[in-house]
Each structure stands twice: as structure tokens, then as C-alpha cells.
C-alpha positions in Angstrom: 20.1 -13.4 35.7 23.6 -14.9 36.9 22.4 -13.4 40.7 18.7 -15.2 40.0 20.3 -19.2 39.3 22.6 -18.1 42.3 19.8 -17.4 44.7 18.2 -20.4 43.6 20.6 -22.9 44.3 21.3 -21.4 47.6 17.3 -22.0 47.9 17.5 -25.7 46.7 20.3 -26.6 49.0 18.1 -24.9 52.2 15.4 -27.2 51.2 17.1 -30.2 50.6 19.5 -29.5 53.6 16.1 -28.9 56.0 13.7 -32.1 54.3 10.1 -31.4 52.9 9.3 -28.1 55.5 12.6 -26.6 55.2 12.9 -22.8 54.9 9.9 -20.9 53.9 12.2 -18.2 52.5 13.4 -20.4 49.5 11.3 -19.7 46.4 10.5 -23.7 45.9 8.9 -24.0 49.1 6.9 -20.3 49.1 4.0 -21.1 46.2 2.6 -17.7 46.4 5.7 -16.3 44.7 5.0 -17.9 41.3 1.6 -17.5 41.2 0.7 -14.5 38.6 0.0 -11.4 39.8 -2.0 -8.4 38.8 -0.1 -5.2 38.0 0.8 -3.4 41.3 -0.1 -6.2 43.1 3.0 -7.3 46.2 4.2 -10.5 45.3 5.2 -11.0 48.8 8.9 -12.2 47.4 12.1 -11.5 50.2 13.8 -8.0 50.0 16.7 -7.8 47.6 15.0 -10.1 44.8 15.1 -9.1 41.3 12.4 -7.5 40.0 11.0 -6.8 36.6 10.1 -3.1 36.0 6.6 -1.6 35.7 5.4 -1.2 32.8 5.0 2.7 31.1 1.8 4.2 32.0 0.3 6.8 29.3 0.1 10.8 30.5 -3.7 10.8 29.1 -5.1 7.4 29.2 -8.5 8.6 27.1 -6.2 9.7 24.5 -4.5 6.6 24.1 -7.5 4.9 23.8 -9.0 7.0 21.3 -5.0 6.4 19.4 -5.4 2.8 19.5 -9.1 2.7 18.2 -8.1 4.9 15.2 -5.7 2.1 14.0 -4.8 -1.7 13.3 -1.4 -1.0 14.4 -0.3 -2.4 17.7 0.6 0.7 19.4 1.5 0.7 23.2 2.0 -2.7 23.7 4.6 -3.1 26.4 6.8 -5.7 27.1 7.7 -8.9 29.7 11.2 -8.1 30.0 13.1 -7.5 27.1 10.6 -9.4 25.0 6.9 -9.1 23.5 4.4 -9.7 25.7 2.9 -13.2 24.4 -0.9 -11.6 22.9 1.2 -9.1 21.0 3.5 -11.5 19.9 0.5 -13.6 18.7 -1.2 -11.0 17.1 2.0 -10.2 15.5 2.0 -13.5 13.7 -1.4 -13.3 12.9 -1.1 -10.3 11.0 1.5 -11.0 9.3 -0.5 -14.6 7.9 -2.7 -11.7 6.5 -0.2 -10.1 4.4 1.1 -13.6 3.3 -2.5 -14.7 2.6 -2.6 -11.6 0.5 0.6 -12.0 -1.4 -0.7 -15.9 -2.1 -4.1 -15.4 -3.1 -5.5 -15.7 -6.5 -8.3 -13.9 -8.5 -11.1 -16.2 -8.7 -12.5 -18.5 -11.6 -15.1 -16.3 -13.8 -13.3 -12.9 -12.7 -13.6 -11.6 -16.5 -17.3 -12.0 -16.2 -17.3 -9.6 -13.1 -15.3 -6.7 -14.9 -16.8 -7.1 -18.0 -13.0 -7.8 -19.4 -12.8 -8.8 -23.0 -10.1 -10.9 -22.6 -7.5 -12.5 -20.3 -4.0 -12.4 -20.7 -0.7 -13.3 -18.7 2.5 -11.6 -18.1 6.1 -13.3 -19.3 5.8 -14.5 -15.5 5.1 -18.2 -15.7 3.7 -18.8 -11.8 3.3 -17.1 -8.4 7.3 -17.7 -6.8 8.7 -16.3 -10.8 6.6 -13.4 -10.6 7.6 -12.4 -7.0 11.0 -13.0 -7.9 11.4 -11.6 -11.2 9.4 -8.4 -11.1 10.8 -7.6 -14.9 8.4 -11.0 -16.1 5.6 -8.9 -14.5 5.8 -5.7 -16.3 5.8 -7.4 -20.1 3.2 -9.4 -22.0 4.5 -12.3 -24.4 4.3 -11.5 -28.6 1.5 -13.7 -28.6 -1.0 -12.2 -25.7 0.2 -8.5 -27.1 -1.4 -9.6 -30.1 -4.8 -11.4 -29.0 -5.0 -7.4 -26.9 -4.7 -5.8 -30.2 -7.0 -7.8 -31.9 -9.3 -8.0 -30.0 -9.5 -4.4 -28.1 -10.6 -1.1 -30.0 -7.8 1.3 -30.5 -7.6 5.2 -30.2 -9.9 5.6 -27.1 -9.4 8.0 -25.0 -9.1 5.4 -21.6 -8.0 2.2 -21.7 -8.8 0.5 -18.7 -6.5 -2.6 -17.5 -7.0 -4.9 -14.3 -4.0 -6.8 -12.5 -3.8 -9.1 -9.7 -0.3 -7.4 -8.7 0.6 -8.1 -5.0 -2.8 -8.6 -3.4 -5.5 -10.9 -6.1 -7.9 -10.9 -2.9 -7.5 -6.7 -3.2 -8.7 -6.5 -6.2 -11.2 -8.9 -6.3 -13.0 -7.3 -3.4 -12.8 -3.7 -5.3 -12.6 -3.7 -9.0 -15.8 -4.8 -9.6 -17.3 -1.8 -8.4 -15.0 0.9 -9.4 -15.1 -0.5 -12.8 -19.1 -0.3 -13.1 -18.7 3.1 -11.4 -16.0 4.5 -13.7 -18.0 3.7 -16.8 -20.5 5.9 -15.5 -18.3 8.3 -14.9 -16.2 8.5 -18.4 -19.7 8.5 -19.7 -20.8 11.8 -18.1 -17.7 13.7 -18.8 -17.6 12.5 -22.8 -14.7 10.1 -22.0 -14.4 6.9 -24.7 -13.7 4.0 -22.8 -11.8 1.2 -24.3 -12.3 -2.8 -23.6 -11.1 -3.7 -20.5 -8.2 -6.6 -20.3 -7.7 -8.5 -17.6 -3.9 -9.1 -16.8 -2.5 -11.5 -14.7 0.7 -11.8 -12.9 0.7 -7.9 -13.4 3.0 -5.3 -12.7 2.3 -1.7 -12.9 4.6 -1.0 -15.9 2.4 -3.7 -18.1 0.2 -0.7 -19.1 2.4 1.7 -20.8 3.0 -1.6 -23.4 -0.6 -2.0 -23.7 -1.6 1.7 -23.8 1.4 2.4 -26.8 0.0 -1.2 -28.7 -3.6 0.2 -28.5 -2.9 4.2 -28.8 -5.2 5.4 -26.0 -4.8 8.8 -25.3 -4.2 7.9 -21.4 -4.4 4.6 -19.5 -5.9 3.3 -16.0 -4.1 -0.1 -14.2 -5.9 -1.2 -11.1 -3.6 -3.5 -9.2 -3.5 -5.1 -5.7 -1.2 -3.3 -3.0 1.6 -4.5 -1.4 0.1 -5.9 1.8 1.0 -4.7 5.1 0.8 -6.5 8.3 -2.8 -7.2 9.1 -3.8 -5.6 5.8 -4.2 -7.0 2.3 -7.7 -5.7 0.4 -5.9 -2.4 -0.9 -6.1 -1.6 -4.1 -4.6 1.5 -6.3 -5.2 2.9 -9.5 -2.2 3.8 -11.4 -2.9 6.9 -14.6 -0.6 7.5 -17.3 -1.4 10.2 -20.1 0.1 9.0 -23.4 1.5 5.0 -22.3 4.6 4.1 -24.2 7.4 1.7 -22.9 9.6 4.3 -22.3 7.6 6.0 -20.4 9.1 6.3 -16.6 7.7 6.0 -13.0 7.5 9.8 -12.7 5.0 10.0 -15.8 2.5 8.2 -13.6 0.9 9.5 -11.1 -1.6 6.9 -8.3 -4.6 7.0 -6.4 -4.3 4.2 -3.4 -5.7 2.5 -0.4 -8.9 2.0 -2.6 -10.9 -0.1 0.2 -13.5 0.1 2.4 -11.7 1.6 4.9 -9.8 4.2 2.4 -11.1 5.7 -0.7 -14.4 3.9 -1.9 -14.4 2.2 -5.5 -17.3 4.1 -6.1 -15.6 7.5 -4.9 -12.1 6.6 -6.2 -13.4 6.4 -9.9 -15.2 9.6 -9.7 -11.5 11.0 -8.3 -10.0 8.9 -11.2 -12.1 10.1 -14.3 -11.3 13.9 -13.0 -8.0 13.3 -12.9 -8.0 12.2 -16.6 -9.8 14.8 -17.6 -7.1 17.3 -16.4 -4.6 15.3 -18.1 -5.7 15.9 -21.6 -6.3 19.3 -20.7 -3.0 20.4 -19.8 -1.4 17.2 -22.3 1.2 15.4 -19.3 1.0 13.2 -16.6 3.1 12.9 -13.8 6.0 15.2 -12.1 5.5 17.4 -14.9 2.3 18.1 -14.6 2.4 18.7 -10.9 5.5 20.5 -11.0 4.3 23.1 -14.0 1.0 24.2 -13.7 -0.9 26.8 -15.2 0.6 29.8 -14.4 -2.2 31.5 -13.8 -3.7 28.6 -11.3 0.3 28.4 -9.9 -0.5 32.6 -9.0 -3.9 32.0 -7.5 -3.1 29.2 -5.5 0.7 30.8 -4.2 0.4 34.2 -4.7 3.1 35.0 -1.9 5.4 32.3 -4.1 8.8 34.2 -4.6 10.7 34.3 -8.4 12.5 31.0 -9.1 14.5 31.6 -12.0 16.9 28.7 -11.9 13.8 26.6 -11.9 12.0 28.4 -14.5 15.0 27.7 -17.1 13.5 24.3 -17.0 9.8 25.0 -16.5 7.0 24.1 -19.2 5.6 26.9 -21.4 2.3 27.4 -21.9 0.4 28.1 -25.2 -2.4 30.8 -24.9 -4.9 28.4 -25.2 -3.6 27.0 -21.7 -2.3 23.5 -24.0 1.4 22.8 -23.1 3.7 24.5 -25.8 7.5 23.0 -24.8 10.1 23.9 -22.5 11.2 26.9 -22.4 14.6 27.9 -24.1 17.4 28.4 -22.2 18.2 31.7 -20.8 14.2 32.9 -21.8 13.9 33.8 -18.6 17.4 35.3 -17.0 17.3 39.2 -16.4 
């Protein structure tokens, strides 16, 4: 750069040394040097002038093609120097207005009406900026609302259903409706009872194991709106839970996400979602646990190559005959 404003002042004093047609060499007095120029096009500039580099060309240009139609990402973009080129940088901006948008938006007047919700409540989070910032407001209702849900909402069921703005309103706006009417359906066919739905806003995933322990369902259901991403923001996921309490931890859950039109269908993600449950009152856990212990005999079908752990079967799950979940093995059950 330093060799660039050096060259340039040698090129000014030429021209002001030589009046209005003074050297044709100088880069004031050659137009045709700062005109822009196609890639691989000579820009006609004298020998020894600094140069940018040529871009990277991909190996197999169909490929990359095909790479950047498959995604939103900005993949292969290049650069002017040591910078973004200025459509990238842009777009960059753009996307991220997206995930802002998202972030800001709000569920939209009549909402309950749409789900069929029996009632609206809000989390100890006051506004928008107090919920993002205090994520702990987000996971709790106030003594009062608790007590409007368990007044209101029937008690024992065996899927209690709860909706949540969470990080994207506009998310779940666009999908609950659908999966809700869809799961219904769904818990219907497969004998499920399905509890009244509560809308919750300013909602954090954790809100439903104090809902699901205040009502007793047997296992609970939070759709919430996804952290956005850049140029993304109508995700939704469905968090499951068998047996809510408050003490109940993040591995107890386990999630279906990216519940959009681009991802997992409302219509197809409740079908996923009601199968799920099913499986969790048949084997009675949620979670790590239940992934991590399954029925033996399913554990031998599926990885019948799988080699004796017995450090890890100290702590492994036993199973009653009846395939229901019987405890955790007693120490030293299983040493030789």
C-alpha cells in the first residue's frame, strides 16, 4: 500500500510538472486504468504495479453449483482484497435483519383462537429485552398464572400440550397451528388423552416441567420458536418430557427441530411426536436414559456385533420381564 501512495505521488508531480497532457504513464491521466474490469480481463496498467490476486476458481464448477443451491449459506463467496466483496457483505446484513426480525417479533392478536388454547398465560419475564436477558424469568410462571393453568386445565392426561413464543413468535406462528390440529389427530388414533392446550408467552423450554408437575400429565409436549440463524427464523421444535417436574434436567428431554417448511412438516413432525410419546410410556423415561438403555433385546438386534461393557452395565437400567423399567441395577450385579 505504502509502494501504491508512493507511485502516485511520483504520478501527480509528472502531471503537474508536464501541464494538462503530461505523461500518459501516470494513473491520473490513463482513464482506462480505473475503469472496472471483467475477471481476466488486461487492465492495460504499467509493468511492476500492484496487483490484486485472482480469485479461487472451483475444481468442479457443476458441483459447486449444485452446493450452493442446496443451501441459504453464502458459500464461495470470494473476496476484494482482504475484505467481503460488497453483494456478500449486503447480503450478510440482510440476513442477519432476519434473525433480528425473528428474535423481535410477536405472536399475533387472537393466536389462542388458532391453537384452540384454553388460556393465555406469561412467564415471570415482564417484556421482550427482560426475557432475552434473564432467561431464568422465562422458564417460571408467576403464583398467580400457575393457578389460573390449574383451574382451568384438566389434570392426569396422558399429554399435555404447551405453546411458547421462545426465540422466534413469527416461528411459531407460521407452524403450530397445523401441528396442533394434526397432533390431536394423532393422539387420537393411538388412544392418547390430550390435555388443554396453554398458550405461554415469554416462554422458555423449562416452563413445561412446572406445568406438566402442577397438572400431573404423564408426559408433556412445548412447542417453541428456534433460535434464529442468519437468514433464517420460522423454525420451530418440539421439546418431550415423560413425567415433567421442576427438577427435572435438560437430559430428561429429548427434541424434535427445524419444524418448517423446509425441515420436518407440522403435519409430519406430530405424527413423529405422538410415536415418540408412545415409546415413552412404554419403556417409563425420557431422555439420555432412555436412549442410552434400551431393551436389551432391541439393544441385541440392532448391535449384535456390540462387545460386553461391563463398567457401563454397573450403571445400566434393568428391565422387568414385562419390558417396563425395573431400577438400576445393583452394584457389582454384573462383575464376573
Amino acid at each position: 500500500m505504502q509502494d501504491l501512495r508512493r507511485r502516485l505521488g511520483e504520478a501527480d508531480q509528472r502531471v503537474a510538472q508536464g501541464g494538462a497532457n503530461g505523461p500518459q504513464g501516470s494513473l491520473r491521466a490513463a482513464p482506462q486504468l480505473v475503469r472496472p474490469l471483467l475477471p481476466g480481463t488486461p487492465s492495460g496498467a504499467p509493468a511492476g504495479w500492484p496487483r490484486l490476486a485472482a480469485p479461487p476458481q472451483p475444481e468442479d464448477p457443476q458441483r459447486f453449483a449444485q452446493l450452493q443451491a442446496a443451501t441459504i449459506c453464502q458459500i464461495g463467496v470470494g473476496r476484494a482484497g482482504v475484505r467481503q466483496r460488497t453483494a456478500t457483505q449486503l447480503k450478510w446484513l440482510g440476513d442477519r435483519m432476519i434473525a433480528v426480525e425473528a428474535v423481535r417479533s410477536e405472536l399475533p392478536q387472537g393466536f389462542e383462537q388458532q391453537i384452540g388454547a384454553a388460556l393465555s398465560v406469561q412467564t415471570r419475564a415482564g417484556d421482550l429485552d427482560e426475557f432475552l436477558l434473564r432467561p431464568d424469568l422465562g422458564r417460571e410462571l408467576p403464583a398467580d398464572a400457575l393457578s389460573q393453568v390449574v383451574s382451568r386445565c384438566a389434570s392426569g392426561v396422558d399429554v399435555q400440550v404447551l405453546v411458547g413464543d421462545g426465540l422466534s413468535a413469527r416461528a411459531v406462528a407460521m407452524n403450530a397451528p397445523p401441528f396442533v390440529q394434526a397432533f390431536r389427530a394423532e393422539c387420537q388414533q393411538r388412544g392418547l388423552s390430550l390435555g388443554d392446550v396453554v398458550l405461554v408467552r415469554r416462554a422458555r423450554v423449562k416452563v413445561m416441567d412446572q406445568v406438566g408437575e402442577a397438572l400431573r400429565a404423564r408426559t408433556a409436549v412445548h412447542l417453541v420458536g428456534e433460535r434464529p440463524g442468519l437468514g433464517t427464523g420460522d423454525g420451530m421444535s418440539a421439546y418431550l418430557i415423560f413425567e415433567p417436574r421442576n427438577v427435572a434436567m435438560d437430559s430428561d428431554r429429548e427434541v424434535l427441530s427445524n419444524i418448517h417448511a423446509r425441515g420436518t412438516r407440522p403435519e409430519e413432525a406430530a405424527r413423529r411426536v405422538a410415536d415418540m410419546l408412545v415409546e415413552f410410556m412404554r419403556v417409563g423415561m425420557s431422555g439420555v436414559k432412555r436412549q442410552a438403555a434400551p431393551d436389551p433385546a432391541e439393544r441385541a438386534r440392532a448391535q449384535p456385533e456390540r462387545r460386553r461393557d461391563r463398567v457401563a452395565e454397573r450403571h445400566t437400567p434393568r428391565w422387568g420381564s414385562a419390558g417396563s423399567f425395573a431400577g438400576a441395577a445393583p452394584v457389582g450385579a454384573h462383575r464376573a
